[in-house]
C-alpha positions, 0 to 999 in steps of 0.5 A: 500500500503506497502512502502517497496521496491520490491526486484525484481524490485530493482535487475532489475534497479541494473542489466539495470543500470549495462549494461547502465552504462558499454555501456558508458564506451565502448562509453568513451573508444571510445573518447579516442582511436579516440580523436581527441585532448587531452582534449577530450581524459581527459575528455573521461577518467575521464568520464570512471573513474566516470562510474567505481566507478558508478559500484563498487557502483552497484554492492556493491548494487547487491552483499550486500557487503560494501567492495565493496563501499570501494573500489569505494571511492578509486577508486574515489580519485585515479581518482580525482588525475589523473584527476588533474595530467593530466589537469596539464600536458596538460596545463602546459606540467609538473606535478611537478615543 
């Protein structure tokens, strides 16, 4: 039996995992047009922020290219921000004192 991975098999999880991950992100954005309050609607949001750096992930994978994991850290730090930057607000009601 060879340890090797399948290459088919591999292309078929990335590609399910690719259409699973993108109907979250439709589920997601649902929450946040319907609420019904606004910590809901961060939490929606920060959940689609997660589920994109989930596919810049997949399809660096899919695609073999490294650009593409570059651009998921990105992705990951500006959503952290604004993650933080909103539950401030919503709390506080100011980012900046």
């Amino acid at each position: 039996m060879s340890e090797a991975t399948d290459p088919a098999l591999l292309e078929t999880a990335i590609s399910a995992a690719l259409v699973i991950v993108s109907g979250l992100c439709v589920l997601c954005s649902y929450r946040v047009i319907r609420g019904p309050t606004n910590p809901d609607r961060v939490v929606a949001l920060d959940a689609i922020a997660t589920n994109v750096v989930a596919i810049a992930v997949l399809f660096a994978l899919q695609t073999e290219r490294g650009l593409f994991l570059t651009v998921s850290l990105v992705l990951a730090i500006i959503g952290f921000i604004a993650t933080v930057a909103v539950a401030k607000f919503v709390t506080e009601g100011e980012v900046i004192e």
